[in-house]
C-alpha positions, 0 to 999 in steps of 0.5 A: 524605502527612502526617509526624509527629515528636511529643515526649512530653508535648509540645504538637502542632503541625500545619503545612500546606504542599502545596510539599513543599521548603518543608514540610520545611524548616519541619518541620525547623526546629520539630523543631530548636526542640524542638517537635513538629509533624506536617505535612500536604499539605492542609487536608482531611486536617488537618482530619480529623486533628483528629477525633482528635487537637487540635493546639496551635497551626496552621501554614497556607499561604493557598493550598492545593489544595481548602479554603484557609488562610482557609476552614481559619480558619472550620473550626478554629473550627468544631472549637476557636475557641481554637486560634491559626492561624498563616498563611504568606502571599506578597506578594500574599496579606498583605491577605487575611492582615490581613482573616482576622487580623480574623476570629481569626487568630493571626498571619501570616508572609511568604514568605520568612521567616527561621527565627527568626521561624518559630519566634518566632511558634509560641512565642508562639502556643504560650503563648497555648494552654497559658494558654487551656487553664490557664484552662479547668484553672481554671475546671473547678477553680473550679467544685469548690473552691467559694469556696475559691481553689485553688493555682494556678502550676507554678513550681518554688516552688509545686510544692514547696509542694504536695509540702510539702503532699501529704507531710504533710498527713495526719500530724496533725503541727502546722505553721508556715506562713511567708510574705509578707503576701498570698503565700498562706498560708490557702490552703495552710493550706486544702489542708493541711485538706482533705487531712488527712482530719479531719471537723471544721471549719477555723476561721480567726483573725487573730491580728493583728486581734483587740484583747489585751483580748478575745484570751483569751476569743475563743481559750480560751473563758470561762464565764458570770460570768468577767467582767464582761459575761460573761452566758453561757458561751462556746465558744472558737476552740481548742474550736470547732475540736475534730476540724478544723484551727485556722489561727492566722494572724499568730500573732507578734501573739499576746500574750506572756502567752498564748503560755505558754497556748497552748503548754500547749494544743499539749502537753497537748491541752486547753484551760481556759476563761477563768474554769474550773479544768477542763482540756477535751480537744480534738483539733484541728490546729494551722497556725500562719502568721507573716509574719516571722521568729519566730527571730529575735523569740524572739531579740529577746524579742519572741516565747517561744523555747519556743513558736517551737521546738514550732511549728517542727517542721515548716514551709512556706515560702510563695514570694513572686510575685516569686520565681515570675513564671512563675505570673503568667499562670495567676493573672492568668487565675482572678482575671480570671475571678473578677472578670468573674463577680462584677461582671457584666463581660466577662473582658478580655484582656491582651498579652505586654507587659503580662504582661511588665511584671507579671513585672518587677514587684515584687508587694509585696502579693503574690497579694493585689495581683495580685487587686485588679489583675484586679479593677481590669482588669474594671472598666476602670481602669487596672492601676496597675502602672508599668513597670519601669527592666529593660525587657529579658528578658536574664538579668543583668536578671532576676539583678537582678530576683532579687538585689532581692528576696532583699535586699528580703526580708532586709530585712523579715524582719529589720525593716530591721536591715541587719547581720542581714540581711547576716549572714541573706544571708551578704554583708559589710555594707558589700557590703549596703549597696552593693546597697542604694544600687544597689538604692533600697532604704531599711531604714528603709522595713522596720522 
């Protein structure tokens, strides 16, 4: 007769032990780790419990009455090759063990065994099921979203973007995404779009990239002879996106003359080609994105204080990936996926060790470098990623980890203005200045 103990909303855990002292024990001891766990006397009624429920993770003695441990291997992967089987093996048994280890088994335990390590490799199997099953999530989400990379993590940061995102989405209201080179700010401006309702397209432009001589007339659009070289009239960004959204990224790099501009478009809802005296109603949405802080430019003069504060009616902040290391695994997973498919290569694999170096690392690239690391895995080549001096998972380690980058962040948001950013991050200078030598952080590598 099998028991049961499952907690809401938990990943279920099947163990198989027909010595009833030691099923107990290991029940009791999952149960205490906060898991859930259902036990059974025998493979067969494992097996035929399966039918209707999947479990996470399993749990097996090798020697068992009728099917044993190894044959149960061939049956789970007849049902789920996915699902790691854990095996409990007596001395004599560890040889076989390794041998159905070959064959796709998660791991062996050896009689007798401590509790911890009971629990240990459960967790650790446990990971590797939720990652298997996000990584089906993703590609059943990849498969609706087209090219467009869809928001992947549930970290507390990323969920309160999408909370962000749900909630105003469909006011029309403009918005001021802020965030990181390569955090992800198209990619929220894309689900603000697709959520908004609106029909008409979403238009993208770099502010950044386009040259000042040809900003006016690629924004505003011109008339034919309103230069020279103007043979014809032109449509510009604003008009295009009429009935859509505009996403106006790196919009700090907009020039100075054509913010007063801008600003007029935002009040007035029309737009006035270059070389035109007519006004052109227009109703498109305004996702503004800036990769550094636009308060304290307007302040510095470096950006109109006007067009900053009707910008910032609403904003988003879009966390960096250090910020949401938990994050990491999905993420690496859709871009490894998406890197296999594009360069006809089989999806590789990664460890726990690897995946702990990357959530130590700094991620100054952002998701944009965790993709050219996936990229980089499928085509053989080293990740590039060295290991960081915190080794460890212990909490003053990951403070650490988390003080640098909140100082890091300071730093580059107030273009390696080290008083700012002691002012920004509430700390006496000389303190600052403290963490920045314990840090190897260098301003001037800000500016």
């Amino acid at each position: 007769m099998d028991s049961y103990n499952k907690r809401e909303n938990d990943l279920l855990i099947y163990l198989i032990e027909d010595d009833e002292d030691v099923r107990r024990g290991c029940e009791q001891t999952i149960q205490l780790a906060d898991l859930a766990v259902r036990g059974f006397t025998t493979a067969e009624a494992a097996l035929a419990a399966m039918e209707d429920f999947s479990p996470a993770v399993v749990v097996s003695d090798v020697r068992l009455p009728g099917i044993s441990g190894l044959e149960l291997l061939d049956e789970i992967q007849k049902h789920d090759r996915d699902i790691p089987l854990i095996l409990i093996t007596g001395h004599g048994d560890i040889t076989m063990a390794v041998r159905a280890m070959r064959n796709n088994a998660y791991d062996f335990i050896e009689k007798p065994f401590r509790s911890e390590r009971l629990v240990d490799v459960i967790r650790r199997a446990l990971e590797k099921r939720r990652l298997i099953l996000e990584i089906s999530r993703l590609h059943e989400q990849l498969g609706n979203a087209g090219e467009k990379m869809p928001l992947i993590g549930h970290s507390d940061e990323i969920q309160k973007v999408r909370r962000s995102i749900a909630a105003l989405a469909p006011t029309d209201v403009d918005l001021l995404i802020l965030g990181e080179t390569g955090s992800g700010k198209e990619v929220v401006a894309h689900a603000i779009h697709e959520l908004s309702g609106r029909t008409g397209p979403f238009v993208a432009i770099n502010c950044g990239a386009l040259p000042e001589a040809i900003f006016e007339s690629e924004i505003f659009g011109h008339e034919s002879g309103a230069f020279t070289g103007a043979t014809k009239k032109r449509i510009g960004k604003i008009e295009y996106a009429d009935g859509g959204t505009l996403f106006l990224d790196e919009i700090e790099s907009m020039p100075l003359l054509l913010q007063v501009k801008f600003l007029r478009v935002l009040q007035d809802r029309c737009v006035e080609r270059l070389g035109s005296n007519s006004c052109i109603p227009v109703d498109c949405r305004i996702v503004a994105a800036s990769k550094v802080n636009l308060q304290y430019l307007s302040e510095q003069g470096d950006f109109r204080a006007d067009l900053y504060y009707r910008l910032n009616v609403v904003s988003i902040e879009v966390p960096p990936l250090r910020q949401r290391p938990g994050d990491i695994a999905p993420l690496m997973a859709y871009f490894i996926s998406r890197a296999a498919s594009r360069f006809n290569r089989e999806a590789v694999t990664w460890n726990e060790q690897d995946l702990l170096k990357w959530q130590q690392h700094d991620w100054p690239g952002n998701v944009r470098e965790l993709k050219t690391v996936a990229e980089r895995l499928c085509l053989g080549v080293s990740d590039g990623i060295e290991p960081s001096r915190i080794v460890t998972t212990s909490l003053s380690s990951k403070v650490e980890v988390y003080e640098r980058g909140l100082i890091r962040d300071a730093l580059k948001s107030m273009k390696g203005n080290v008083s700012a950013a002691a002012e920004l991050l509430q700390l006496p200078k000389k303190t600052l200045y403290d963490k920045l030598n314990m840090h190897a952080l260098e301003p001037k590598n800000y500016r």
